[in-house]
C-alpha positions in Angstrom: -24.7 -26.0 14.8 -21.1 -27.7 15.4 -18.2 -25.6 16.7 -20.1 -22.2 15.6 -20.1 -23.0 12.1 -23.6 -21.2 11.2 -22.5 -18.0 12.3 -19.2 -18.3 10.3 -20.9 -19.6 7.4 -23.8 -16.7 7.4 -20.7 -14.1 8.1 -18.6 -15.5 4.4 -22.5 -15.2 3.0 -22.6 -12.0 4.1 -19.5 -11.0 2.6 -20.0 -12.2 -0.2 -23.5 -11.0 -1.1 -21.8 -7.2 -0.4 -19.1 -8.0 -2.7 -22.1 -8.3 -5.0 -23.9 -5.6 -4.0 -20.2 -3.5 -4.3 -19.1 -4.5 -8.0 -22.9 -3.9 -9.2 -22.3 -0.4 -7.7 -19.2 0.2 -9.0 -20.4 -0.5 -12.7 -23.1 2.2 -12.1 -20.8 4.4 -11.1 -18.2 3.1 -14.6 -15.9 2.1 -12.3 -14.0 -1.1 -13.8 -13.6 -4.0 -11.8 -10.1 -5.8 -12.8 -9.8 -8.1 -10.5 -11.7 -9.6 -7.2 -10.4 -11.2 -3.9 -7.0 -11.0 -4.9 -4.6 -12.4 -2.3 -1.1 -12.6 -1.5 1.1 -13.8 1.9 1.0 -10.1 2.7 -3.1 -9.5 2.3 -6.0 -9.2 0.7 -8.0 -6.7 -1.6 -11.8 -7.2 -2.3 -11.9 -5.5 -5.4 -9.2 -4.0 -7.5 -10.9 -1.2 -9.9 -9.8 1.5 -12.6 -11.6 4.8 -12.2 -10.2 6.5 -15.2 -6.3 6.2 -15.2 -6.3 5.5 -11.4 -6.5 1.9 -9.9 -8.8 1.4 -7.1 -7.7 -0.9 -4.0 -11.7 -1.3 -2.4 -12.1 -2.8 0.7 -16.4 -4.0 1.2 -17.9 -3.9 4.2 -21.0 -5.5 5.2 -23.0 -5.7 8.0 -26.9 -6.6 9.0 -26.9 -3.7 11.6 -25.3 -0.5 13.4 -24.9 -2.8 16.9 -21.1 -2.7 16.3 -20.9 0.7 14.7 -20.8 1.7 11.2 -19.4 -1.6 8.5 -16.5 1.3 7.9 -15.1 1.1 11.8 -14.1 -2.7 10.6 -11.1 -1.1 8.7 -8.9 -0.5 11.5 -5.1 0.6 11.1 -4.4 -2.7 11.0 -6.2 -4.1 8.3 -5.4 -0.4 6.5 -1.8 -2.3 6.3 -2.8 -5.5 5.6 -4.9 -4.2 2.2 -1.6 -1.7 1.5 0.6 -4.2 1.4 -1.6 -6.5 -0.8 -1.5 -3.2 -2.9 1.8 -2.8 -3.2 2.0 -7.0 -4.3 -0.6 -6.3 -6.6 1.1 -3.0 -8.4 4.5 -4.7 -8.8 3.6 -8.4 -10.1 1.6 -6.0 -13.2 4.6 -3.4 -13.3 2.2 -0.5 -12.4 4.5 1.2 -9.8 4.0 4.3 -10.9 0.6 4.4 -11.5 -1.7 6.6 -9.8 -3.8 4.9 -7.3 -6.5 5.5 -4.4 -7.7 3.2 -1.2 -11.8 3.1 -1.2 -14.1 1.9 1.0 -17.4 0.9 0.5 -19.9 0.0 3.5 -22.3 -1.8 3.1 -26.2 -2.2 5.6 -28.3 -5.0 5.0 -31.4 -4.4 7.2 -33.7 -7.0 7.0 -36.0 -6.8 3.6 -34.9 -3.4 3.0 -32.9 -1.8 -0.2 -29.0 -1.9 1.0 -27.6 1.1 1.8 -24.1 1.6 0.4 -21.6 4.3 1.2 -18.8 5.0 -1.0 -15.8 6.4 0.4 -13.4 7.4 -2.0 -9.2 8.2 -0.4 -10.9 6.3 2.6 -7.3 5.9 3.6 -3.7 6.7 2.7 -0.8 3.6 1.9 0.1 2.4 5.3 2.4 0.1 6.2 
């Protein structure tokens, strides 16, 4: 292990497999996913969704345990921004302004060899920036 790298590497792994674990939820739930990891200079979104008429800006978090609190508590004010002004990047390049939209969360706990447990939280959070 140089410099830390495992632990980074297992965090990205981590991420990723909840992104997973998110969009296969989502399309139970017939929630469109449009668009994944989108990024700008302002942010990024994990998953940009249409529930109906309404886009989705989700924001997937995963963790292995409750040590550090619930994956949720990871979406502090400041990332709240950071994933509202990605928002507001992604509604204007597509001209969608005026559509309605909603901030999500979904949390995500991967104990060891058990079924993940995934929370949904729908209006997890208003446009802040």
């Amino acid at each position: 292990m140089v410099n830390g790298e495992k632990p980074h590497n297992d965090n990205l792994n981590l991420g990723a497999r909840g992104e997973e674990i998110a969009v296969a939820y989502l399309k139970g739930q017939k929630i469109i996913v449009v668009e994944r990891n989108f990024r700008c200079k302002a942010g990024e979104v994990d998953i940009v969704a249409r529930d109906g008429t309404t886009v989705v800006f989700i924001e997937v978090k995963t963790r292995r345990s409750m040590s550090f609190g619930p994956p949720q508590a990871a979406v502090t004010p400041f990332k709240q921004r950071q994933i509202s002004k990605a928002a507001l990047v992604w509604l204007a390049k597509r001209r969608l302004q005026e559509a309605s939209a909603r901030f999500d969360v979904i949390a995500i706990l991967l104990r060891d060899h058990a079924v993940p447990e995934i929370e949904h939280i729908r209006n997890a959070f208003e446009l802040a920036y």
